[in-house]
C-alpha positions as CSV (number, residue, x, y, z in Angstrom):
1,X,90.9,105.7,109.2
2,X,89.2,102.9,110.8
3,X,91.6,101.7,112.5
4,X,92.5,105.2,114.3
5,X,89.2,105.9,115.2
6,X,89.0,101.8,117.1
7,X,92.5,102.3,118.8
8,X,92.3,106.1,119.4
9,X,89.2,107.5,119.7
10,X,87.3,107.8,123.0
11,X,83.7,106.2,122.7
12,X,84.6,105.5,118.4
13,X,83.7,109.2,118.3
14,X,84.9,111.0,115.0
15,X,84.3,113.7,112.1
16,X,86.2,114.7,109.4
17,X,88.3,117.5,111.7
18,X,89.9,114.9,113.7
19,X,93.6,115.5,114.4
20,X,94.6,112.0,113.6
21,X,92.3,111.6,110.3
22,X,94.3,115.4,108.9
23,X,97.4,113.9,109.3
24,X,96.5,110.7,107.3
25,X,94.9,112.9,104.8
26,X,95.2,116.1,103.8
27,X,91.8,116.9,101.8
28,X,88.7,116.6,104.1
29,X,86.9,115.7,101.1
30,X,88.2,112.3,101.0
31,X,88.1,112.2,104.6
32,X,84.4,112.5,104.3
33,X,84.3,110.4,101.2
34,X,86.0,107.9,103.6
35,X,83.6,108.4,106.6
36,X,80.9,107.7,104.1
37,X,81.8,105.1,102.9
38,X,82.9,103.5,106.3
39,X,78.9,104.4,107.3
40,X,77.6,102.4,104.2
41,X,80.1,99.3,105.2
42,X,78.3,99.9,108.6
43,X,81.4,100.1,110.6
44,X,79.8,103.9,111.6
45,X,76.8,105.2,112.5
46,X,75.5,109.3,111.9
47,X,75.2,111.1,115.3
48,X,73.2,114.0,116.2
49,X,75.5,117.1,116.6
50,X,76.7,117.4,120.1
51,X,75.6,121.4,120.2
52,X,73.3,123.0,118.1
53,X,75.3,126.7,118.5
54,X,77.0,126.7,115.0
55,X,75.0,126.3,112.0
56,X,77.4,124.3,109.5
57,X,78.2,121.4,112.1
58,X,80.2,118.7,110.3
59,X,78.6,114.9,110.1
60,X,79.5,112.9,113.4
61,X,80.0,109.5,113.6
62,X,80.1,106.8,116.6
63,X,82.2,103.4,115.9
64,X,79.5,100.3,115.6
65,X,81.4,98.1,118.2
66,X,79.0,95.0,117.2
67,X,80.3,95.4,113.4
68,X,83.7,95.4,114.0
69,X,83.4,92.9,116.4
70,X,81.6,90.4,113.8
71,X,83.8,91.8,111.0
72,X,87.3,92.0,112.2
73,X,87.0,90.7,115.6
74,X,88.2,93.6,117.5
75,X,86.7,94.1,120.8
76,X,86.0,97.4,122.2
77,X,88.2,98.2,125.1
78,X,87.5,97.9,129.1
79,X,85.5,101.2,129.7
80,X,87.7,103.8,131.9
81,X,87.5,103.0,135.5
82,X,88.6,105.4,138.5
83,X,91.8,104.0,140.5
84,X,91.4,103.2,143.8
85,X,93.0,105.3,146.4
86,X,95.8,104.1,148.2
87,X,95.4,103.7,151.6
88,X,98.5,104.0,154.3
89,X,99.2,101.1,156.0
């Protein structure tokens, strides 16, 4: 799971609904058993809920980019950058 969330997932952003994470494992109580215990190895920190408009919002997670880096030595990728227009010469 750690590895989809640092080469798929925008911003390290992830929670046990993830697309990718339900196809790597069925149960979503070892997927949160997993995102737990990726938290306590530090490679994922809790986030607030993005919107407080349902009551039983799931645990959020954001990708520690300094762990990984010092653990594994994966960078994070080039943020997104708008392409230049091309002008007609």
């Amino acid at each position: 799971m750690l590895w989809a969330v640092i080469r798929n997932h925008e911003e390290g952003i992830c929670d046990i609904r993830c697309d990718d994470f339900r196809n790597l494992e069925e149960s979503w109580q070892v997927r949160l058993s997993a995102l737990q215990m990726l938290q306590a190895l530090g490679y994922l920190k809790k986030e607030d809920p993005l919107t407080d408009a349902w009551p039983d919002t799931v645990p959020l997670y954001r990708l520690d980019w300094d762990v990984v880096r010092k653990n594994l030595g994966v960078s994070p990728p080039n943020p997104l950058a708008p392409m230049e227009p091309k002008v007609p010469s």
